[in-house]
C-alpha positions in Angstrom: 0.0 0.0 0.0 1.1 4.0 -0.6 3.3 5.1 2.1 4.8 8.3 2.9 7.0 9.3 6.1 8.3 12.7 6.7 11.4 13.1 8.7 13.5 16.2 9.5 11.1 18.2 11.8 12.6 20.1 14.4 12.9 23.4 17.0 14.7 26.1 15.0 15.2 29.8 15.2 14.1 32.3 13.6 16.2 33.0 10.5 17.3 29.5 10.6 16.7 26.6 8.5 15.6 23.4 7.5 15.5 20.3 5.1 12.2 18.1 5.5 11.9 14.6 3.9 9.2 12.1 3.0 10.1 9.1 1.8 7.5 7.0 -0.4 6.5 3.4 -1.3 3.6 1.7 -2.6 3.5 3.4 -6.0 5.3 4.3 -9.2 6.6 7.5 -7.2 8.3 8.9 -10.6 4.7 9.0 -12.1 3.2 11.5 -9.5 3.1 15.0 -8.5 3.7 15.3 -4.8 2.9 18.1 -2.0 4.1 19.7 1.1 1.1 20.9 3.1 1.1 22.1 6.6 -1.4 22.5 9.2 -0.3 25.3 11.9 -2.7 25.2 15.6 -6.3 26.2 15.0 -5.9 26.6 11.2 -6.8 24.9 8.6 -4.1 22.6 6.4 -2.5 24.7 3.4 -0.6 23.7 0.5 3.0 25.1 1.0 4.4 23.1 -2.0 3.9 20.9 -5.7 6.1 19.5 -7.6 5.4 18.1 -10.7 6.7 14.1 -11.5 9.6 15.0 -13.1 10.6 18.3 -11.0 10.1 20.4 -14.2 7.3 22.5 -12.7 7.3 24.0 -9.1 4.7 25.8 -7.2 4.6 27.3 -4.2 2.3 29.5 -1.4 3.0 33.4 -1.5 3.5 32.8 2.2 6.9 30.5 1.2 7.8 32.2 -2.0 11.6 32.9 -2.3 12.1 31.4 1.0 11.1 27.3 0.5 12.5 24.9 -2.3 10.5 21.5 -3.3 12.4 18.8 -5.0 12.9 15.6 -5.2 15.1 12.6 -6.4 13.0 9.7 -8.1 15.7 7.1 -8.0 15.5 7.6 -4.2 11.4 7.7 -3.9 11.7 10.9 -1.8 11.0 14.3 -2.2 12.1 17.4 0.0 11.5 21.0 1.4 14.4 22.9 1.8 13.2 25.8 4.2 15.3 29.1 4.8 14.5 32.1 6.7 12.1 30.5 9.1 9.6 32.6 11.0 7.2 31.9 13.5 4.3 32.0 11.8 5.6 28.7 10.0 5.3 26.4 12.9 3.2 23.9 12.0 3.1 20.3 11.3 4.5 19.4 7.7 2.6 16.7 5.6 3.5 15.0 2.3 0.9 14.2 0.5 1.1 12.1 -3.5 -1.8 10.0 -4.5 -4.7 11.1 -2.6 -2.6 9.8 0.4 -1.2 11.8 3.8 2.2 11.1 5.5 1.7 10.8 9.6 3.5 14.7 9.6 6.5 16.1 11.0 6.1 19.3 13.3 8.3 22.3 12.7 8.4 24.7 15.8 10.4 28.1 14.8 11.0 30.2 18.6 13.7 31.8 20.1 
């Protein structure tokens, strides 16, 4: 069955960065666009991220514009968000989602 499981999730400061992953299985992952989405307390979830199958079209929020890269590497089933400049208001838990299907999420907490 699909599977998808973020890792990379941390406490970070503001200003500082990171690199999320989500690993999939279950599918023909080089066939599929794939998302980042995010779901911060008392909001709803929001797409952050899409990445076409092939990484020749990206899209992102106007929130992470200039600030967060998709990719990903098909011969590894995984794609990433690489996430600079981190502010507060981007604490949230981090979901992949490919296939109509939702990874179990990853938080990301940016505080001094």
């Amino acid at each position: 069955q699909v599977r998808l499981v973020e890792s990379g999730g941390g406490l970070v400061q503001p200003g500082g960065s990171l690199k999320l992953s989500c690993a999939a299985s279950g599918f023909t992952f080089s066939d599929y666009s794939m998302n980042w989405y995010r779901q911060a307390p008392g909001k709803e979830r929001e797409m952050v991220a899409e990445i076409t199958h092939n990484g020749g079209w990206t899209s992102y929020a106007d929130s992470v514009k200039g600030r967060f890269t998709i990719s990903r590497e098909n011969v590894k089933n995984t794609v990433y968000l690489q996430m600079n400049a981190l502010r507060p208001e981007d604490t949230a838990v981090y979901y992949c989602s490919g296939l109509g299907n939702w990874g179990q999420g990853t938080q990301v907490t940016v505080s001094t």
